[in-house]
Kinemage of the C-alpha trace (Angstrom):
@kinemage 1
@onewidth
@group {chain A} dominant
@subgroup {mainchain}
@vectorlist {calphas} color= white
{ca unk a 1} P 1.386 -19.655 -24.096
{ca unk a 2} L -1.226 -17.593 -24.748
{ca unk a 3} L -1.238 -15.784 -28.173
{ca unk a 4} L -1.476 -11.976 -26.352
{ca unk a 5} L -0.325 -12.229 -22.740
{ca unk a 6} L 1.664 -9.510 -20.859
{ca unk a 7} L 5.346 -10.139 -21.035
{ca unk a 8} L 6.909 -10.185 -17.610
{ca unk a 9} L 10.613 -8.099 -17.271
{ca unk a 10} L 13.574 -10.218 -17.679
{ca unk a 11} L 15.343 -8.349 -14.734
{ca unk a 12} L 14.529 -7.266 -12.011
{ca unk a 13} L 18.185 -5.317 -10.586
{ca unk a 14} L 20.675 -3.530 -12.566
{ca unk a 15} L 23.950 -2.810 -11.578
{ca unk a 16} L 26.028 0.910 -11.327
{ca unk a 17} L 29.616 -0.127 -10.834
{ca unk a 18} L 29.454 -2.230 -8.031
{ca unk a 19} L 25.910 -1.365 -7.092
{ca unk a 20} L 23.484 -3.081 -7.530
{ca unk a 21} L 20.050 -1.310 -8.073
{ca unk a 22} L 16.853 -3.326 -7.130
{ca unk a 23} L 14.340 -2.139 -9.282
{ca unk a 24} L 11.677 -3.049 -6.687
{ca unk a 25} L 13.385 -0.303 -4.265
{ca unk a 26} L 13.167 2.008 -7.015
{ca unk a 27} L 9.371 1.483 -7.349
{ca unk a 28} L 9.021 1.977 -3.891
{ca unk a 29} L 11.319 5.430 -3.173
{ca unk a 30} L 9.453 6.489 -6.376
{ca unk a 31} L 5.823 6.026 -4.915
{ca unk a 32} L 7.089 7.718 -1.594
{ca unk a 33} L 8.133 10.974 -3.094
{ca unk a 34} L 4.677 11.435 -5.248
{ca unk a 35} L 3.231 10.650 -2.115
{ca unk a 36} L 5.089 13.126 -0.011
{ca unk a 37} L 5.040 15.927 -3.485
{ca unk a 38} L 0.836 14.969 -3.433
{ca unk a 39} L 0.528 15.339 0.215
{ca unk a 40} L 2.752 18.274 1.316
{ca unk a 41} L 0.557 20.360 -1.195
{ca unk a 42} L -2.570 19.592 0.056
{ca unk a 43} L -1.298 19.708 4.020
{ca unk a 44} L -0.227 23.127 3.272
{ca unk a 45} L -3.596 23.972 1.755
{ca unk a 46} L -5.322 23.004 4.730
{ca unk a 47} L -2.957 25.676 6.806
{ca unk a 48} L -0.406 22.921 7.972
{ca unk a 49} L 3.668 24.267 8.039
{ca unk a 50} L 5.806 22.917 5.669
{ca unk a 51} L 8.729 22.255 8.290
{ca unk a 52} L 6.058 19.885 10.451
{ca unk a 53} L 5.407 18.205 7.255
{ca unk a 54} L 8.583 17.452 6.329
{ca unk a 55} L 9.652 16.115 9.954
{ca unk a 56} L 6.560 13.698 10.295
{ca unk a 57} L 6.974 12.041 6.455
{ca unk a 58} L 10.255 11.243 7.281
{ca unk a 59} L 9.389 9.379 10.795
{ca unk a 60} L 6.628 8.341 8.583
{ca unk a 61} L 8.594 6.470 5.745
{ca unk a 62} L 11.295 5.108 8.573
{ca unk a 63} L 8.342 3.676 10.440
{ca unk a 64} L 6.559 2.544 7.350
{ca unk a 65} L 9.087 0.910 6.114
{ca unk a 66} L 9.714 -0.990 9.359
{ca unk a 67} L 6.030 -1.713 10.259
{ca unk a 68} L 5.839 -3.308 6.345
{ca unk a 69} L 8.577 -5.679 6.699
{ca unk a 70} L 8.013 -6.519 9.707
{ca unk a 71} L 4.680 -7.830 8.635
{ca unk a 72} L 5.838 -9.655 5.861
{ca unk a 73} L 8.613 -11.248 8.146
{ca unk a 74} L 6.290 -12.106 11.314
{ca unk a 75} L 3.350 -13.491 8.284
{ca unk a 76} L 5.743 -15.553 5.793
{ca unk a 77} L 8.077 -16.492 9.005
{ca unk a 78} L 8.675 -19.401 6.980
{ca unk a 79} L 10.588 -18.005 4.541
{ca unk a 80} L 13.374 -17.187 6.879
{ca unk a 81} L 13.365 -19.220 9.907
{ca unk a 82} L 14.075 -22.964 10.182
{ca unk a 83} L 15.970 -25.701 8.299
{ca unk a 84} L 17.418 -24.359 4.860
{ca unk a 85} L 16.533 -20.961 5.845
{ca unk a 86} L 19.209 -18.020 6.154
{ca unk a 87} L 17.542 -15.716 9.259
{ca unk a 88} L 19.151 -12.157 8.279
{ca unk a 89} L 17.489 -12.642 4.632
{ca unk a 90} L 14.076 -11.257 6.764
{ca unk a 91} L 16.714 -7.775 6.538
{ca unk a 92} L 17.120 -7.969 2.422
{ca unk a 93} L 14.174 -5.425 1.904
{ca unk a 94} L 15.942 -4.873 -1.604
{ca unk a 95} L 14.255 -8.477 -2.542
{ca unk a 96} L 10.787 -7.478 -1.862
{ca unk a 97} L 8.809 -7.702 0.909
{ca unk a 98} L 6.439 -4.870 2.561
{ca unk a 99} L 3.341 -5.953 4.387
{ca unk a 100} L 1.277 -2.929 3.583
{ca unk a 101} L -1.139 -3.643 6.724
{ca unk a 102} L 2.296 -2.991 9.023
{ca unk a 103} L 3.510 -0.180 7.269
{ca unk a 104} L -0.214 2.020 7.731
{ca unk a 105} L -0.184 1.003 11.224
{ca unk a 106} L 3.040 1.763 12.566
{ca unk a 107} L 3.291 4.518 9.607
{ca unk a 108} L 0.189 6.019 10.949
{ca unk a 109} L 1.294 5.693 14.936
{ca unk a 110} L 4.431 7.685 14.274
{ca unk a 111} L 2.630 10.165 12.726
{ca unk a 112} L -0.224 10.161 14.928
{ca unk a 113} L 2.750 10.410 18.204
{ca unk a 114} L 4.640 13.085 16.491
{ca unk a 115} L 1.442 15.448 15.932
{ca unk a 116} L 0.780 14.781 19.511
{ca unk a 117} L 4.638 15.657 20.954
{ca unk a 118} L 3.842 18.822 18.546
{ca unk a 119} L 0.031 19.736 19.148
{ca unk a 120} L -0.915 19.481 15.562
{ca unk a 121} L -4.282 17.717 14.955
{ca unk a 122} L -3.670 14.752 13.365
{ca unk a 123} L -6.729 14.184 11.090
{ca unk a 124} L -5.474 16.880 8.314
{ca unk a 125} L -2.103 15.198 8.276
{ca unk a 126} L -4.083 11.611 7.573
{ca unk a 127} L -6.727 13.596 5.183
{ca unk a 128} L -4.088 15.138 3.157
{ca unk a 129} L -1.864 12.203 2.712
{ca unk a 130} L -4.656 9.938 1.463
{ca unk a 131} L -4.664 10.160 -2.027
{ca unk a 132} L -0.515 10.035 -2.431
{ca unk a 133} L -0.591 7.072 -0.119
{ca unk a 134} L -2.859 5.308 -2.158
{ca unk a 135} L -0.705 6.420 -5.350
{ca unk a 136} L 2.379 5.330 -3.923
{ca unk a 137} L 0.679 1.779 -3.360
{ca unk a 138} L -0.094 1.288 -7.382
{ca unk a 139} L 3.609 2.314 -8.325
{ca unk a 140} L 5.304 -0.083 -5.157
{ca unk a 141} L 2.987 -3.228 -7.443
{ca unk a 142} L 5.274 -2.381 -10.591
{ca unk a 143} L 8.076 -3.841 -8.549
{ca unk a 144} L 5.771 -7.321 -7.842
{ca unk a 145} L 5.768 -7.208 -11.855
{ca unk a 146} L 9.637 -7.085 -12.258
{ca unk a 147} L 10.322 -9.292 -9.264
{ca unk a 148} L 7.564 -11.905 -11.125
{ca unk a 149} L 5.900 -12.550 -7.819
{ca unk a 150} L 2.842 -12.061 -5.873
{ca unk a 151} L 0.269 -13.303 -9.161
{ca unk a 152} L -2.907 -14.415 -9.420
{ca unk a 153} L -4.266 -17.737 -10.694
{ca unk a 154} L -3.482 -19.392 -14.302
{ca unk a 155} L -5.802 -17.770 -17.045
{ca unk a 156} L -6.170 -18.019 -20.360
{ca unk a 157} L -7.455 -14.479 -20.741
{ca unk a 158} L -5.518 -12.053 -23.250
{ca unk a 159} L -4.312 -10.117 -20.348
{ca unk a 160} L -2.654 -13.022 -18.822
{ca unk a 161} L 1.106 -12.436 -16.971
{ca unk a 162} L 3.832 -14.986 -18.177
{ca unk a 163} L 5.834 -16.106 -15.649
{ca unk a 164} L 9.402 -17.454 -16.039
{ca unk a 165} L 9.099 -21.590 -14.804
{ca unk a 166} L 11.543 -21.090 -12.374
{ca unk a 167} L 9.216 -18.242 -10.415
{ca unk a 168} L 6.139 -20.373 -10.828
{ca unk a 169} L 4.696 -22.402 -7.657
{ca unk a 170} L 4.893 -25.539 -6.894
{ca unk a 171} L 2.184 -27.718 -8.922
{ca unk a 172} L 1.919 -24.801 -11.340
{ca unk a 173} L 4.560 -25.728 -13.399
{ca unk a 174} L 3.267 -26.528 -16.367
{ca unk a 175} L 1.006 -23.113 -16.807
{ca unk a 176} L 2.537 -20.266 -18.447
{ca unk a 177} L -0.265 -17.267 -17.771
{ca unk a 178} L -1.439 -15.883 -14.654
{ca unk a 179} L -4.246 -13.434 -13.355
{ca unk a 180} L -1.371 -10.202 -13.317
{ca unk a 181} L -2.640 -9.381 -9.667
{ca unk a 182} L -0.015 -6.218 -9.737
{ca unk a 183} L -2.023 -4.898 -12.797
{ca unk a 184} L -5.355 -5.128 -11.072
{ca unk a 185} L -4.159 -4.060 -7.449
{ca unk a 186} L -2.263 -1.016 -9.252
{ca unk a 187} L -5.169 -0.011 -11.230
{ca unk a 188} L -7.314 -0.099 -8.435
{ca unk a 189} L -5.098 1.975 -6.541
{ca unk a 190} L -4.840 4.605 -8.972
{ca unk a 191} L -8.751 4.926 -9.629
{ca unk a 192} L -8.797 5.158 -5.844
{ca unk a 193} L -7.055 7.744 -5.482
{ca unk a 194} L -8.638 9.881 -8.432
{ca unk a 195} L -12.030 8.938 -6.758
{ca unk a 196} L -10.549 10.437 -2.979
{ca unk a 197} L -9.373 13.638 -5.008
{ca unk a 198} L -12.599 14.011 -6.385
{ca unk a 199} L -14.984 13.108 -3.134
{ca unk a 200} L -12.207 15.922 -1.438
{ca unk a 201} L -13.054 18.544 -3.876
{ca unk a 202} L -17.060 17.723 -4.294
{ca unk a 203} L -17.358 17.439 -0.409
{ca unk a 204} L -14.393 18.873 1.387
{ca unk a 205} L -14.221 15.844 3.569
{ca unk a 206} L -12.061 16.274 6.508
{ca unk a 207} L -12.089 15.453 9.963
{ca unk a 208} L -10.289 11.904 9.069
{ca unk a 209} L -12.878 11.067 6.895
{ca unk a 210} L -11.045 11.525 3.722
{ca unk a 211} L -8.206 8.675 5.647
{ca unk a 212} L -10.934 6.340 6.350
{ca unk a 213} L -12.104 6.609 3.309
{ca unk a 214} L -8.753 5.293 1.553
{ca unk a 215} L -9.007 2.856 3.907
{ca unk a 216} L -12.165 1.412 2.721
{ca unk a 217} L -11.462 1.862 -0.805
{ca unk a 218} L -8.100 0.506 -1.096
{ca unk a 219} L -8.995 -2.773 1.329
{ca unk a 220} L -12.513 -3.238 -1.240
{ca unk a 221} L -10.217 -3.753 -3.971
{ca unk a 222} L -7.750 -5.555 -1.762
{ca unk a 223} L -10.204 -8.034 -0.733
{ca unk a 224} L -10.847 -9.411 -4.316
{ca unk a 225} L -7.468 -9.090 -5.760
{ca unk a 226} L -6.363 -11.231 -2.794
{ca unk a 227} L -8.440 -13.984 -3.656
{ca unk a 228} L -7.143 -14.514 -6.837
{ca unk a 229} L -3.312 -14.909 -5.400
{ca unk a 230} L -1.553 -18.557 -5.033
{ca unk a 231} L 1.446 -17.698 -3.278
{ca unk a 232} L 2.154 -19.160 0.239
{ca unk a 233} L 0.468 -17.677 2.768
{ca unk a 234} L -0.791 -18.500 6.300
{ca unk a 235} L -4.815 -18.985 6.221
{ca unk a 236} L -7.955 -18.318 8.983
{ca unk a 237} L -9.713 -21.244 7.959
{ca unk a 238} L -9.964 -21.610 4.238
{ca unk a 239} L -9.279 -17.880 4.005
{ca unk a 240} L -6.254 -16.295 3.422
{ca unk a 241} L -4.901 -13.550 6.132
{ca unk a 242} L -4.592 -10.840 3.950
{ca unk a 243} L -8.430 -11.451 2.964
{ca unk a 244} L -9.538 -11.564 6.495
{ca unk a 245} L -7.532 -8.430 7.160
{ca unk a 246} L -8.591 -6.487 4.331
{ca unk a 247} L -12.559 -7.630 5.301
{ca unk a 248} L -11.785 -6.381 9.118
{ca unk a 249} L -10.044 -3.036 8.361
{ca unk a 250} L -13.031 -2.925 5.458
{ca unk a 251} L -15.931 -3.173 8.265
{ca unk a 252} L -13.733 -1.236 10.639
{ca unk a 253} L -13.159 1.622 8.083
{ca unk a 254} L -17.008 2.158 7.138
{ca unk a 255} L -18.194 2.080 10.293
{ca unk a 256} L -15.845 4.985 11.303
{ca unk a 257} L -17.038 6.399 7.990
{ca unk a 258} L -20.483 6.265 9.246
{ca unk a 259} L -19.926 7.935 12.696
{ca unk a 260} L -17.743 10.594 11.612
{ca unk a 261} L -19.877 11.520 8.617
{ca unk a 262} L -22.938 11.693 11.291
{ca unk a 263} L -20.584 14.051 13.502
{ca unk a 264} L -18.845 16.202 11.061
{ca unk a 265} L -21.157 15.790 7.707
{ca unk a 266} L -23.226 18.629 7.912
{ca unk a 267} L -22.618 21.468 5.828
{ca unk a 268} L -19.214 21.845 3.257
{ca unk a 269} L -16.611 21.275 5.005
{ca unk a 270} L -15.543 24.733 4.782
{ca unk a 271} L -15.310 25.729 8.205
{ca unk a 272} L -13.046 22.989 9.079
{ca unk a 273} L -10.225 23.350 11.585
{ca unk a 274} L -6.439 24.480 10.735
{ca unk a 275} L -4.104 21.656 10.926
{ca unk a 276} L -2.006 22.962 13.342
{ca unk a 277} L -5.110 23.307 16.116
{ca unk a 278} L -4.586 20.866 19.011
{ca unk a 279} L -7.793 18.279 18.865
């Protein structure tokens, strides 16, 4: 082991009575209410109502939430389905699990059909929410660190993660320290979402471009953290999915960039429209 190494937690759950508290879930409610606190202040600086708000974050965390695990479940299908495998573990969100690729996308379509039912414009909603979202990502990787899960390859750098042997791989066995993947994911996040603060208040970008912006940042970082992981995982090729998912929704993300700063980047941003104008 290496002389200075990151300790990894030696729990992961406590228990109140007969409860038993998952500290992962607690990572995760934690990052959703800075995400909601971050992005109900800004919606309602854009001109947005506080009761509209409230209604779409909570069909936004329901559908999250489902969207997330049921992209971990439909991608690591393995670890529930077939011989040895107990089926209704794909329901134990409490052991970790979100696929954060399902939980945008079926996050963002519940938002995107509610401010439709309601005749709210949707791109203030996504603007606003950005830089909480992206938040609320770097605190949901402290629960990869207690759950000892989800890290990189073996190092010998002074930052290296120790790993308990029985949470190690197979045919990694005999390494102790590991790239801490959470570490570099969660301070990517949180740089992120300084950086989207700051372009918002330098440039007052709006019109979704603030959204796809999060999008390109967070899926950047994404891209090379993921390489560095050696947990199962289905591959395109000798690529992992999540790297060819975070390189599509990269491309996809700066080309919408691109148009949307041609159509809505001239002048400050000042004149933009209230969030509760139909598009």
């Amino acid at each position: 082991m290496n002389q200075l190494s990151i300790p990894s937690p030696s729990i992961e759950a406590f228990h109140l009575g007969p409860v038993t508290i998952h500290i992962y879930a607690l990572c995760i409610l934690t990052g959703i209410v800075i995400a909601f606190i971050s992005g109900e202040r800004r919606y309602l600086s854009r001109g947005g109502k506080q009761e509209h708000f409230e209604e779409l974050c909570a069909l936004a965390v329901i559908a999250g939430i489902i969207g997330g695990r049921a992209y971990h479940v439909i991608t690591d299908h393995q670890l529930y389905f077939g011989p040895g495998r107990v089926w209704y573990h794909s329901f134990y969100i409490w052991e970790g699990g979100l696929g954060i690729w399902g939980a945008i996308a079926l996050g963002g379509l519940a938002v995107w059909l509610y401010c439709r039912h309601r005749g709210i414009s949707f791109a203030p909603v996504a603007d606003s929410l950005a830089p909480g979202i992206l938040a609320a990502q770097a605190i949901g990787r402290l629960g990869n660190w207690f759950n000892q899960e989800l890290f990189g390859r073996p190092t010998t750098l002074p930052w290296g993660l120790e790993i308990d042997p029985a949470h190690r791989p197979a045919g990694y066995v005999q390494y102790a320290t590991f790239h801490p993947t959470f570490l570099y994911e969660l301070l990517w996040s949180l740089a992120g979402a300084a950086f989207l603060v700051w372009v918002d208040r330098r440039w007052k970008f709006d019109h979704g471009r603030l959204f796809t912006l999060y999008v390109a940042v967070y899926t950047f970082g994404r891209f090379w953290v993921e390489r560095l992981r050696i947990d199962p995982a289905h591959h395109v090729g000798a690529w992992r999915l999540n790297d060819v998912t975070a390189l599509v929704a990269f491309t996809g993300a700066v080309v919408i960039l691109v148009i949307l700063q041609r159509r809505h980047g001239k002048g400050d941003g000042h004149g933009a429209r209230p969030a509760t104008q139909e598009e």
